[in-house]
C-alpha positions as CSV (number, residue, x, y, z in Angstrom):
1,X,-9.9,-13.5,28.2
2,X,-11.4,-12.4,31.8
3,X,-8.3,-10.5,32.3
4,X,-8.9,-8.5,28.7
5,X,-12.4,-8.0,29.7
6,X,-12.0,-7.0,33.6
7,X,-9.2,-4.1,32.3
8,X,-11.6,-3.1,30.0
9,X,-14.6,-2.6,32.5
10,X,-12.2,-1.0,35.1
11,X,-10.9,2.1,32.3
12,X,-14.6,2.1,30.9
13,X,-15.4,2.7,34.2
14,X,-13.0,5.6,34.7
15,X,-14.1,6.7,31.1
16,X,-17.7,6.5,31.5
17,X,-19.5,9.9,31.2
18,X,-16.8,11.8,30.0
19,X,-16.4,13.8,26.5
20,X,-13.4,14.9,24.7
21,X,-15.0,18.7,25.3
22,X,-15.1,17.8,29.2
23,X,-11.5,16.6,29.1
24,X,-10.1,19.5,27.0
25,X,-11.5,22.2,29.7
26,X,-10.2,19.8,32.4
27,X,-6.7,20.2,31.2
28,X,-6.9,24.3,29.9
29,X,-7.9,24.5,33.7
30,X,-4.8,22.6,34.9
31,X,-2.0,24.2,32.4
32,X,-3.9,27.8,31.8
33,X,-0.6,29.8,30.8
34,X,1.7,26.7,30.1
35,X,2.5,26.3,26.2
36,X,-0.2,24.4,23.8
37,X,0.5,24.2,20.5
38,X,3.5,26.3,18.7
39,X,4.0,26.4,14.9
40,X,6.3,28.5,12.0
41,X,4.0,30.9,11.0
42,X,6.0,33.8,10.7
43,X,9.1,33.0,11.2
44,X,11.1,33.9,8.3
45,X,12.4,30.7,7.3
46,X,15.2,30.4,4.1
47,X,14.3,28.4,0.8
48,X,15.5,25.0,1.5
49,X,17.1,25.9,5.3
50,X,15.4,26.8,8.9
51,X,15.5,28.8,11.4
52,X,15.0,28.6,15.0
53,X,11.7,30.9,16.5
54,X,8.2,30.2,17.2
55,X,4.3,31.5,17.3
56,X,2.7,29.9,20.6
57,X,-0.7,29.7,21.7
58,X,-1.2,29.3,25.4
59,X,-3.9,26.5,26.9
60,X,-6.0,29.4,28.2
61,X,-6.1,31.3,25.0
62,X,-6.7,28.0,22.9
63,X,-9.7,27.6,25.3
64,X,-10.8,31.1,24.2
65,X,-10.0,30.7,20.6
66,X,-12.0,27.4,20.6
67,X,-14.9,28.8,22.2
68,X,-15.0,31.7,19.6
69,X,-14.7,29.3,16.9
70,X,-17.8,27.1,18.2
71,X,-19.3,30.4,18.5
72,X,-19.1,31.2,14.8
73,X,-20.2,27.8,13.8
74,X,-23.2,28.0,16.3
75,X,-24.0,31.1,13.8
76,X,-23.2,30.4,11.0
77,X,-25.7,27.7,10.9
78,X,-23.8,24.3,12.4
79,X,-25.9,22.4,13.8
80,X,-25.1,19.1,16.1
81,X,-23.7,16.2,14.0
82,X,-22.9,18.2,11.0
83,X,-19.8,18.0,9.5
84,X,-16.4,20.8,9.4
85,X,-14.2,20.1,6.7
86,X,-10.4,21.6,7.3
87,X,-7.9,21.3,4.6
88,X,-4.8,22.9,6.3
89,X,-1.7,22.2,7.1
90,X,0.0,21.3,11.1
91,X,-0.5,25.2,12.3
92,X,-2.7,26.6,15.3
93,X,-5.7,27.1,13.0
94,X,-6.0,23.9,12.2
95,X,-6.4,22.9,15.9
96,X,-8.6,25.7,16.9
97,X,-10.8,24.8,13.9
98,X,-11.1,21.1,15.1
99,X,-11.8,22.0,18.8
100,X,-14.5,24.7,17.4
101,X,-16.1,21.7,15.9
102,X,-16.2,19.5,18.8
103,X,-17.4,22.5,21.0
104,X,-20.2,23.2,18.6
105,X,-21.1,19.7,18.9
106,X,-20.4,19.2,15.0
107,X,-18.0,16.2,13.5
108,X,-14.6,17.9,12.1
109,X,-13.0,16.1,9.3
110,X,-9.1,16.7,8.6
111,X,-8.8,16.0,4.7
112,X,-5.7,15.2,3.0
113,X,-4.1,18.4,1.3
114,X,-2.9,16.0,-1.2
115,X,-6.1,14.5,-2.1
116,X,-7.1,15.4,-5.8
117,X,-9.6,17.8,-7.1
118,X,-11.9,14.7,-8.1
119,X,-11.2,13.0,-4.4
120,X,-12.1,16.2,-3.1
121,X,-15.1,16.3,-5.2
122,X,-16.0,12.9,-4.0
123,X,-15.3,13.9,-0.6
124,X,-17.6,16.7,-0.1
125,X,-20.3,15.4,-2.0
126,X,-20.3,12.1,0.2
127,X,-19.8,13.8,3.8
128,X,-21.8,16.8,2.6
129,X,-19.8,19.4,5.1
130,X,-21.7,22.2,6.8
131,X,-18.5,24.3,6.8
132,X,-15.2,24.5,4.8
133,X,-12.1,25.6,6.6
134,X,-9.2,26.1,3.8
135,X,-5.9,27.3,4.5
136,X,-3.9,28.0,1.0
137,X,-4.5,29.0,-2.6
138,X,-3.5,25.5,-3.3
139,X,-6.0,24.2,-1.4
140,X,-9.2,26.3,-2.2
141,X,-7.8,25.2,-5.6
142,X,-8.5,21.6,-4.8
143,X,-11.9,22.6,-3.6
144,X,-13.7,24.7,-6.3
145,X,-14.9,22.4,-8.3
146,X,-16.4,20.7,-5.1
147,X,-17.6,23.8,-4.2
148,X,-19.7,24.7,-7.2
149,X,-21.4,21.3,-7.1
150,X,-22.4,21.5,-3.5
151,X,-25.7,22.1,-1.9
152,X,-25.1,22.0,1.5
153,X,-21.6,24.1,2.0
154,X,-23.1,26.9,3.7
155,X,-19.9,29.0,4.8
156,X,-16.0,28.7,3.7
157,X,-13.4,29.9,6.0
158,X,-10.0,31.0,4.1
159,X,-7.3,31.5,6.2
160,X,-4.2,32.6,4.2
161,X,-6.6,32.2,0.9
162,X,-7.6,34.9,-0.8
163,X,-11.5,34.5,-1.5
164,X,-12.9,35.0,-4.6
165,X,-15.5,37.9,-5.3
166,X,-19.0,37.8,-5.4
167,X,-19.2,34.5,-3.4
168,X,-21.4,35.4,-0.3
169,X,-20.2,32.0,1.7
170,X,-16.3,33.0,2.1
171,X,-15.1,35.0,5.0
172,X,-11.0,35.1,6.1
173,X,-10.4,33.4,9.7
174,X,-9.9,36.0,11.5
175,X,-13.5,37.6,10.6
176,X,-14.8,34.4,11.2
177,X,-13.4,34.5,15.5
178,X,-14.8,37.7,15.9
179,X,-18.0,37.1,14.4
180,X,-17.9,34.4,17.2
181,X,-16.0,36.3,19.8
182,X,-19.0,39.1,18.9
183,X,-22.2,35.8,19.0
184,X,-20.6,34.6,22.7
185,X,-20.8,38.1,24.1
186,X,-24.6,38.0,22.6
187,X,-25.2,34.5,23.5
188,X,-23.0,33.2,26.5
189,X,-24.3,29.9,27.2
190,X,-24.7,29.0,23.1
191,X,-21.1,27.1,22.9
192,X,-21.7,25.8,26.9
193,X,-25.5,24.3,25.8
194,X,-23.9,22.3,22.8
195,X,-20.8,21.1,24.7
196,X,-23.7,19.9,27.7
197,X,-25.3,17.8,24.5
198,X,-22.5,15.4,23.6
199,X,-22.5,12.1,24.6
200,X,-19.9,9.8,25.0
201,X,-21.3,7.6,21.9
202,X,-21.4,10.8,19.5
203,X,-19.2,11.0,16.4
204,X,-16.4,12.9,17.2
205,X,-14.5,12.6,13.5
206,X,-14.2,11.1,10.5
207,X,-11.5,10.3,8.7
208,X,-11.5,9.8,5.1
209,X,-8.5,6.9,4.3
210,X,-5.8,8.2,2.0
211,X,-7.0,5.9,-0.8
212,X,-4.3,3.5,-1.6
213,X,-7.1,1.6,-3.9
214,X,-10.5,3.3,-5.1
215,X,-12.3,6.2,-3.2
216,X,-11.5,6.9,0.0
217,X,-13.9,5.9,3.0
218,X,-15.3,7.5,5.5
219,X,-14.4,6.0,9.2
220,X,-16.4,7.5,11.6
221,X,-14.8,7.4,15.2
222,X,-17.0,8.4,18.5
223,X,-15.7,10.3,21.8
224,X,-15.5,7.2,23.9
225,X,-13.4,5.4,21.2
226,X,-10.8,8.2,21.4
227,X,-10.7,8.3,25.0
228,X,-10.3,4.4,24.9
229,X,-8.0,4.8,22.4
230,X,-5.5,7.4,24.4
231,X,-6.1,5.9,28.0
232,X,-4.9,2.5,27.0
233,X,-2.2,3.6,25.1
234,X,-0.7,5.4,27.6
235,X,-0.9,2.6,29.8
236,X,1.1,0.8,27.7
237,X,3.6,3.2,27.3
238,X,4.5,4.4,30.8
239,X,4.8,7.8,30.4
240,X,5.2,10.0,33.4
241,X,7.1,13.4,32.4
242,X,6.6,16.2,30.3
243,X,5.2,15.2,27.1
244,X,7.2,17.8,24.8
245,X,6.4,16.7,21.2
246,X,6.4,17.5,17.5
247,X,3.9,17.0,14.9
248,X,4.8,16.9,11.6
249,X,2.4,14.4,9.5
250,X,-0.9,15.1,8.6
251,X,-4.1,15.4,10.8
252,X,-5.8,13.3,8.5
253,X,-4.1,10.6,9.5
254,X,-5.3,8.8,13.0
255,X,-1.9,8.5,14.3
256,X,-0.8,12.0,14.0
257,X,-4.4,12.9,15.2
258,X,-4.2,10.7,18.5
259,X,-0.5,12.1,19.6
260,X,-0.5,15.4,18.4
261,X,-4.4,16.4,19.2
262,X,-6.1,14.1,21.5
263,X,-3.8,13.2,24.0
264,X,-2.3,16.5,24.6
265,X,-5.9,17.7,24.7
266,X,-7.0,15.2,27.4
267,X,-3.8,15.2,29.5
268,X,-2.0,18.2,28.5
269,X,1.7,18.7,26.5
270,X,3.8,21.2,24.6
271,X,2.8,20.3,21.1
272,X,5.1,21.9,18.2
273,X,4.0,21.6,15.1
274,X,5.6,21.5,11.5
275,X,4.1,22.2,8.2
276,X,6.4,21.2,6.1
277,X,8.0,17.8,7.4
278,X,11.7,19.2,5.3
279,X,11.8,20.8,8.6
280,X,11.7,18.3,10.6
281,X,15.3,17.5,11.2
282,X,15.9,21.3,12.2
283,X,12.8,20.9,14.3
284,X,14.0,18.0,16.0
285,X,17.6,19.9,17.1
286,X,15.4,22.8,18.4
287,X,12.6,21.4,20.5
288,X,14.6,17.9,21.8
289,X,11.7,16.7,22.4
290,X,10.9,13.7,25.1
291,X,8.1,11.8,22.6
292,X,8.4,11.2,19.1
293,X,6.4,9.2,16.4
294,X,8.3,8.4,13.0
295,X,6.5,6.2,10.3
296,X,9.0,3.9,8.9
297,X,10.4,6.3,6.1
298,X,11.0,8.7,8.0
299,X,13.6,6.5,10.6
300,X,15.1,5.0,7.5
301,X,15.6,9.0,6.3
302,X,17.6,9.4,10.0
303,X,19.1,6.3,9.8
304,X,20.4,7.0,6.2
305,X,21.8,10.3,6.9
306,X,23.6,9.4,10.1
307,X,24.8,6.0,8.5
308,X,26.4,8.2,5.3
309,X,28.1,10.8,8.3
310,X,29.8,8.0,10.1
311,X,31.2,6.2,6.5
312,X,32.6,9.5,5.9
313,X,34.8,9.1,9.1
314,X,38.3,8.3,7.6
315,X,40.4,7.5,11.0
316,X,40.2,3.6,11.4
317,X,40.5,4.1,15.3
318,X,37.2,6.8,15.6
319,X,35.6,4.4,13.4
320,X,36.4,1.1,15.4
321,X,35.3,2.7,18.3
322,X,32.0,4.1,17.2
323,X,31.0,0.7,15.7
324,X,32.0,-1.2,19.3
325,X,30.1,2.0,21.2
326,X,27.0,1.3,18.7
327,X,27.0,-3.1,19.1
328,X,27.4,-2.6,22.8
329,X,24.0,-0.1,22.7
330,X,22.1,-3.2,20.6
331,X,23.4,-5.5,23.0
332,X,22.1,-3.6,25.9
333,X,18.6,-2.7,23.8
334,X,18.1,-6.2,23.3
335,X,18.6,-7.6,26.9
336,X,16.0,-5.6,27.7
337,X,13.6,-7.6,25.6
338,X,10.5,-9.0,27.4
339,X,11.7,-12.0,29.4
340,X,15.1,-10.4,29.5
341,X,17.2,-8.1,32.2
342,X,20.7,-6.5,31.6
343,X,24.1,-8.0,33.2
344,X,25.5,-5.5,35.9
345,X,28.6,-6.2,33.7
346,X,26.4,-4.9,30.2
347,X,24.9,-2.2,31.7
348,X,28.2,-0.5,33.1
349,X,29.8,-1.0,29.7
350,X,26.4,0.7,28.2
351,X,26.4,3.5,30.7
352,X,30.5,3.7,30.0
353,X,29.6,3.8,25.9
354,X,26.8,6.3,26.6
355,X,28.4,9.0,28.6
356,X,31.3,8.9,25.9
357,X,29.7,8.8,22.4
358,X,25.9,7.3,22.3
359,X,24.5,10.6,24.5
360,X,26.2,12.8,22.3
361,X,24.9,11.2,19.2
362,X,21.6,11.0,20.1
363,X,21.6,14.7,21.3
364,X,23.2,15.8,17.5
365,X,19.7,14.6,16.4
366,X,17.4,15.9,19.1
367,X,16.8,12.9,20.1
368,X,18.6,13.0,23.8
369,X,16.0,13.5,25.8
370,X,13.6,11.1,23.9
371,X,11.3,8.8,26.6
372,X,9.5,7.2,23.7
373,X,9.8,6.8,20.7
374,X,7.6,5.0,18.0
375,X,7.0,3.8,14.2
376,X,3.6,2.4,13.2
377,X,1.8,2.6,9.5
378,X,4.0,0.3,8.4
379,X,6.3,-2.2,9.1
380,X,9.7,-1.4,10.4
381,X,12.3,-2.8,8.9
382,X,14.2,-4.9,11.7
383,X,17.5,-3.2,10.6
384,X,16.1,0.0,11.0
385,X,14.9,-0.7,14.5
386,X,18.5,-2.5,15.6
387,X,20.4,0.1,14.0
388,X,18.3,3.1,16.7
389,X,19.3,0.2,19.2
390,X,22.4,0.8,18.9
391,X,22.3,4.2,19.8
392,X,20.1,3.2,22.5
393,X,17.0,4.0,21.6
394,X,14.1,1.4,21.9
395,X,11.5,2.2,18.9
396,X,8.3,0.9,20.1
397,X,6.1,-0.8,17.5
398,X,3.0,0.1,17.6
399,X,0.4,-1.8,15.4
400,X,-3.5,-0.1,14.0
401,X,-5.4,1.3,11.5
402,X,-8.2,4.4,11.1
403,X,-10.8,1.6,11.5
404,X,-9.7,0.8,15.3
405,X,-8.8,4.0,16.7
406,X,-5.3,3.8,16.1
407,X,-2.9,1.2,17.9
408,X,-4.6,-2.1,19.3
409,X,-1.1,-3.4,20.1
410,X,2.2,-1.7,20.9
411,X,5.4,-2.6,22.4
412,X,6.1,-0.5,25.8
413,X,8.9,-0.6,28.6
414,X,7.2,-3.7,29.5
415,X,6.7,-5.6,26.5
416,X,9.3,-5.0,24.4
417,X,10.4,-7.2,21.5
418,X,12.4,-6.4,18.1
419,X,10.5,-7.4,15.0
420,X,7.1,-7.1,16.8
421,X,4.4,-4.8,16.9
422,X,4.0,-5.7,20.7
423,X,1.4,-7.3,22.6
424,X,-2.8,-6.3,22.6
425,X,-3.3,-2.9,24.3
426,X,-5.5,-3.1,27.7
427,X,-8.7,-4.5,27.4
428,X,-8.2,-5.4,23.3
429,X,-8.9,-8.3,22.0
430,X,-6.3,-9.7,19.2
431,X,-7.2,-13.0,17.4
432,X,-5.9,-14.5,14.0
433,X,-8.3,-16.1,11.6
434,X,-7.7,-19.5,9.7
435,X,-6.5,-17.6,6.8
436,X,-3.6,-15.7,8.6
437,X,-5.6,-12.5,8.9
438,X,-5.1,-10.4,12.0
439,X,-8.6,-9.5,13.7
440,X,-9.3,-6.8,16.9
441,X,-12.0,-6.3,19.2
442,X,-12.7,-3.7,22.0
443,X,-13.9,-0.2,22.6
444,X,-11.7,1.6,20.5
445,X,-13.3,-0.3,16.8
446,X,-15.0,2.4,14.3
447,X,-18.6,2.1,14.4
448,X,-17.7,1.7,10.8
449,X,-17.4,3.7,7.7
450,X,-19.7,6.5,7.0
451,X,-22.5,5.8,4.2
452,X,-21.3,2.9,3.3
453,X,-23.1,-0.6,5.0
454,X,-21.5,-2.6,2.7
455,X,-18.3,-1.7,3.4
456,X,-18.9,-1.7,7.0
457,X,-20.5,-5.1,6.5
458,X,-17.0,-6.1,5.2
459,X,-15.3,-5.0,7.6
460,X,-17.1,-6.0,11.0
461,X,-18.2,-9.5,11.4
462,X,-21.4,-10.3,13.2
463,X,-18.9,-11.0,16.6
464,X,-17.9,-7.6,16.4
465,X,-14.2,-8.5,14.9
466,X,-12.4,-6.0,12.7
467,X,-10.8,-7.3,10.1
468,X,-7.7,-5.8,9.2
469,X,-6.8,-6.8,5.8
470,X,-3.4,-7.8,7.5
471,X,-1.5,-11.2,7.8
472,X,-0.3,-11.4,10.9
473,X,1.6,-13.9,13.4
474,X,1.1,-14.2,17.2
475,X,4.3,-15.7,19.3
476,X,4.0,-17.8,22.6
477,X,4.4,-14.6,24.5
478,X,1.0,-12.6,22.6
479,X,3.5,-10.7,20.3
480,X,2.3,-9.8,17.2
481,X,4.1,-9.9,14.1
482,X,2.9,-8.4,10.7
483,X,3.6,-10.3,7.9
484,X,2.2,-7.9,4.8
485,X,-1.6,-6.6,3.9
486,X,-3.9,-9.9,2.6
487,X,-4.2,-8.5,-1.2
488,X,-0.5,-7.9,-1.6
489,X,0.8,-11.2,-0.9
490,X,2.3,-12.2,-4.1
491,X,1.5,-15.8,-4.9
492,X,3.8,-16.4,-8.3
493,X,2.8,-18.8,-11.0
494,X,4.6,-22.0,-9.0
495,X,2.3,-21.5,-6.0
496,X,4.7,-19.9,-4.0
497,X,3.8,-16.7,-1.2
498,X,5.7,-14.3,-0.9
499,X,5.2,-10.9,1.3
500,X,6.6,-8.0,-0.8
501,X,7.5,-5.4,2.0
502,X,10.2,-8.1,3.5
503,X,12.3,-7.8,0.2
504,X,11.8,-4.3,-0.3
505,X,13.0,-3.7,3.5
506,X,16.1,-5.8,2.3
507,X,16.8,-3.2,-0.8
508,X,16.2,-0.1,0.6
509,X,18.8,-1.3,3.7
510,X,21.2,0.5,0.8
511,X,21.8,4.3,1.4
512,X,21.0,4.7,-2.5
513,X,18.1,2.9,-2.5
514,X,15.1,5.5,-1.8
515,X,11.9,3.3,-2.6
516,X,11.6,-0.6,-3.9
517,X,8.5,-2.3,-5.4
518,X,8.7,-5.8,-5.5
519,X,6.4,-7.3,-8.5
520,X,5.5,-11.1,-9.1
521,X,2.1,-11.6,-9.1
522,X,1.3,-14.9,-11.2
523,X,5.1,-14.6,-12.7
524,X,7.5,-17.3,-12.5
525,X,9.6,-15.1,-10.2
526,X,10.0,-11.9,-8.2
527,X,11.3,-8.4,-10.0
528,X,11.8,-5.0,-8.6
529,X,11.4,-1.3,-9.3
530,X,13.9,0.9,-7.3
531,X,14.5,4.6,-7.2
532,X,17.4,6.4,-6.1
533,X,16.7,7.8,-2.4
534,X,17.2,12.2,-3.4
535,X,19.4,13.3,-0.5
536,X,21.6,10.4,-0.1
537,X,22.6,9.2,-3.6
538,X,24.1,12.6,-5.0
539,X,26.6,12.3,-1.7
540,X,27.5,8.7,-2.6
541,X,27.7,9.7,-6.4
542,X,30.0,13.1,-5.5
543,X,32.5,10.5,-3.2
544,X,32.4,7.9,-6.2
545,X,34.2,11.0,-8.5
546,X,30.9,11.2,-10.7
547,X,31.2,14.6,-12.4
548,X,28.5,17.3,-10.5
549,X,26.5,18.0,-13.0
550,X,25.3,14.1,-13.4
551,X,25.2,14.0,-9.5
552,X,23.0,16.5,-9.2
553,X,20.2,15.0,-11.9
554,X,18.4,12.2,-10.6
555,X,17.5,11.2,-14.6
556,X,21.0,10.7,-15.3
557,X,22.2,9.5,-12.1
558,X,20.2,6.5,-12.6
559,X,21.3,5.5,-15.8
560,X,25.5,5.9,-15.0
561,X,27.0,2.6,-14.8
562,X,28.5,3.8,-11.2
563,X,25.2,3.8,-10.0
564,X,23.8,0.8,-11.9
565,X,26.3,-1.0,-9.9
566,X,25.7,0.0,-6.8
567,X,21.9,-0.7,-7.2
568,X,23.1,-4.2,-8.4
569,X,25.0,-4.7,-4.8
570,X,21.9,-3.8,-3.0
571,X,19.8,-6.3,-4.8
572,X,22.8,-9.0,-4.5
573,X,22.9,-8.3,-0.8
574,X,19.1,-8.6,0.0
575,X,19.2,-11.8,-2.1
576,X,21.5,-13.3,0.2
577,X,19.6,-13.1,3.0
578,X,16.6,-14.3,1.0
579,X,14.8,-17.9,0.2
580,X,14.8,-18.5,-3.4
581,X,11.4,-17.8,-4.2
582,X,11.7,-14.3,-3.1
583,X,15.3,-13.6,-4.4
584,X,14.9,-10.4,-6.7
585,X,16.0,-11.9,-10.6
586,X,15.5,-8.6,-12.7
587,X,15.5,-4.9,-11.5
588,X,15.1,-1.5,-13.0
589,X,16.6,1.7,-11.6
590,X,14.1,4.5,-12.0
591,X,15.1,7.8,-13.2
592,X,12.2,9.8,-10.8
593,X,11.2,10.2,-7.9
594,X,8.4,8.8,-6.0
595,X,6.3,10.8,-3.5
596,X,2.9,11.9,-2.5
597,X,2.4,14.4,-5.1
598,X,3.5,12.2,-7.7
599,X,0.8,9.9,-6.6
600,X,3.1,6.9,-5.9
601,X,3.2,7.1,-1.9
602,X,0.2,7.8,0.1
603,X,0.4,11.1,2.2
604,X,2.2,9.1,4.4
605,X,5.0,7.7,2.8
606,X,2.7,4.6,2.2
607,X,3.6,2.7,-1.5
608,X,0.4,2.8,-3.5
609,X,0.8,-0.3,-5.1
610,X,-1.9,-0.4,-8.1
611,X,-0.7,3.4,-9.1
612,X,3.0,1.8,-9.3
613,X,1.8,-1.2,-11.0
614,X,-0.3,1.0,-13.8
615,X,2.5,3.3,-14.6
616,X,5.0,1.1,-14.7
617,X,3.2,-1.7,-16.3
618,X,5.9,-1.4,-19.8
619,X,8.7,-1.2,-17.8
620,X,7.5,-4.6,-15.2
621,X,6.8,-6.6,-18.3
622,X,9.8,-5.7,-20.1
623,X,11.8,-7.0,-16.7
624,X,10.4,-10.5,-18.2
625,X,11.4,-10.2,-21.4
């Protein structure tokens, strides 16, 4: 413990004083004409395909463009501590509108695009935003209603939007910078006077959860949280060289937020960003880039593809000698587990393996100059993880939530171990209660969630521990291990506990297998819910001689006995490597697709458990019958 808390005073100490507005002009002084931010506005990019190209912004001209956007804030009424909605997509607006609202000493708030007219509603009537910043059609669609009900929206900002008539609040973004390109020339020390009033301890965001169960909540988050947040962090990571990156999921989301705004605001980067994440594979061959953050999906969607390329190899000999290349690159991986060195003898056969095959794999998927490389948001299926061991690449585990910040424990070059979420970050605290639940303490905890004491009362103990809402395990070694979330353990009607996500890691270890919702609560055993994963299983069907036209259907796909089959093999094989309680006795193969517009994953890929449960209720009770 006085380790934890000596670390802690020493980077609170380098810390102290500082303000993300202070450390963003630090680093546009340092890079100036080097790349910021990139994005695909533009660039004429096919229906379903990509193309290479890119609009890019440099640090000095984001600087300006910030300014001009405080500016027009400052003028348009913003006053410190008032809140900047933005509902936009991963483009160079949506940055420039969150840095105008930190230099305007206001509190931006990135909102889920795929939040629902009533969430949005909620929203704005809870935060009660100053400002609006919209990008689409689709978006001031989601707003209107929100819109006409509120009191205290004093200007809306449209970017691609067309604004409707006879509304005196709407202007298009680019009005809207040189109304504040126009106030700075009138008024040069208005954004400079505002950035001078933030302190350390202000709100710099809030961050309205996705909503997996009833309204979403508020989490406010302070300057010196963030800069916690990112200084530890990249302690524990390592990093030295370029940080060339791509960001792909949303800015609501605190992960996304930390690596592809703050730390490349504080310590500068090459930040590429993708609106739609079907891009991101194309992306990925295009940039190479030497960081990259994958939520568990979206490594299973790699995984998948790659797995289905190399069963297509028909040569036995090519075959046998990419399967020895990819167990000697998990053997090397895991001798490099904490406590553990590589043989001489392992590492020449690695190095031998990865100048031949494992190099030029990992460069076929952009991957090849990767220095980290990381899943968090949910747990990683330890297949998944061994299976990017194999190609040599250590995914680091990195363990958080909205409520802390981001990460409180990762896994780094140093403290690596598969299965784990790694050890407490610098200066964090990491304690499990009586009941299994993972707490965390340190600089980087919300102040809590905005409005709402109650909530906040919940979630804070009097000793200033967060609690997670997580079961957790910690090793001999301070490794955690995340067993599932508190309220969806299943405890069936024998007594017996039983963590869903395990066994629907197990089932979607099947190329077919897209999602799995495991279902037991006060049942005498465990059923599932599977869909058929939309990329791979047409491929899978095509190779099995099922005729095109059903192939192509996902309706019918999942009711031909071909496909019935296969699903059963996935199930049979996870139960296997199951205890009996959690062995999977009845299934049901979907005929749909699950995804955040159909309101069954959260904007990140996150099952929403209660929506599954409520509109499948027929078809789980019928897996009884």
């Amino acid at each position: 413990m006085t380790d934890t808390l000596t670390v802690r005073a020493e980077i609170e100490e380098d810390l102290a004083g500082l303000t993300m507005p202070a450390a963003f002009a630090r680093t546009v002084a340092e890079r100036g004409d080097a790349p910021a931010y990139s994005d695909k506005v533009g660039i004429d990019i096919p229906a379903g395909g990509y193309a290479p190209g890119w609009r890019t912004v440099t640090w000095s001209q984001l600087g300006e463009r910030a300014h001009d956007g405080a500016a027009a804030l400052i003028e348009a009424g913003v006053q410190p501590g008032d809140r900047v909605a933005i509902m936009a997509g991963n483009r160079i607006e949506h940055v420039v509108a969150d840095l105008a609202a930190m230099h305007a000493g206001a509190v931006s708030m990135s909102i889920y695009n795929t939040l629902s007219v009533e969430q949005v509603t909620y929203v704005a009537g809870h935060a009660e935003p100053t400002v609006v910043i919209l990008e689409s059609d689709d978006h001031l669609a989601r707003w209107q209603q929100a819109l006409a009900a509120s009191s205290s929206v004093r200007t809306v900002v449209v970017i691609d939007a067309a604004a409707p008539e006879g509304d005196a609040r709407f202007v298009g973004w680019e009005a809207f910078l040189a109304a504040g390109a126009a106030h700075r020339a009138e008024a040069p020390t208005a954004v400079t006077d505002r950035v001078a009033g933030v302190s350390p301890a202000d709100p710099l965001t809030i961050l309205y959860t996705s909503g997996t169960t009833g309204n979403p909540k508020g989490v406010v988050l302070t300057h010196q949280a963030v800069l916690y947040e990112c200084s530890c962090s990249l302690r524990t990571a390592g990093l030295t060289g370029e940080n060339i990156f791509i960001s792909y999921l949303p800015f609501a989301h605190i992960a996304e937020r930390t690596l592809g705004m703050y730390i490349p605001q504080i310590h500068g980067a090459d930040v590429h960003l993708i609106a739609d994440p079907a891009l991101l594979l194309g992306a990925l061959g295009e940039v190479h880039p030497t960081r990259f953050f994958g939520v568990p999906r979206v490594w299973e969607k790699i995984k998948t593809g790659v797995s289905a390329k190399l069963a297509a190899e028909t040569d036995p000999e090519k075959r046998a000698q990419v399967e020895a290349a990819l167990a000697t690159g998990l053997e090397y991986v895991e001798a490099q587990q904490f406590g553990s060195t590589p043989s001489a003898e392992l590492s020449a056969r690695f190095e031998a393996v990865d100048g031949a095959l494992l190099g030029f794999l990992r460069a076929l998927l952009g991957l090849d100059r990767c220095e980290w490389a990381a899943s968090a948001a949910a747990p990683m299926p330890v297949e998944v993880a061994r299976f990017f061991a194999g190609l040599g690449i250590r995914i680091y585990d990195v363990y958080g939530m909205t409520e802390t910040c981001a990460a409180v424990t990762a896994c780094g070059p140093d403290q690596f171990r598969l299965g784990t979420v790694g050890r407490a970050l610098p200066g964090i605290e990491i304690a499990i209660a009586d009941d299994g639940e993972i707490l965390a303490r340190g600089p980087v905890t919300s102040d809590g969630y905005y409005r709402q004491e109650d909530a906040t009362r919940e979630l804070i103990d009097d000793d200033g521990w967060v609690h997670t809402g997580d079961i957790g395990e910690l090793d001999e070694d301070g490794f955690l291990k995340v067993v599932d979330r508190k309220k969806e353990m299943i405890i069936t009607s024998s007594g017996k506990n039983i963590a869903p996500s395990n066994i629907e890691n197990r089932l979607k270890e099947s190329p077919i297998i897209g999602h799995a919702l495991v279902y037991g609560e006060g049942r005498p055993y465990v059923v599932a819910v599977l869909t058929l994963d939309p990329e791979i299983a047409p491929i899978v069907a095509a190779r099995a001689g099922i005729d095109a036209d059903v192939a192509s259907d996902m309706a019918q796909l999942a009711q031909h006995p071909a496909m019935l089959g296969m699903a059963q093999q996935a199930v049979d094989a996870a139960n296997e490597r199951l205890s009996r309680p959690e062995q999977v006795k009845s299934f049901r193969l979907l005929p749909v697709e699950w995804t955040a517009e159909s309101e069954e994953l959260t904007p990140t890929l996150k099952l929403k458990r209660r929506v599954v449960h409520a509109k499948y209720a027929d078809v789980l009770d019928g897996l009884y019958s």
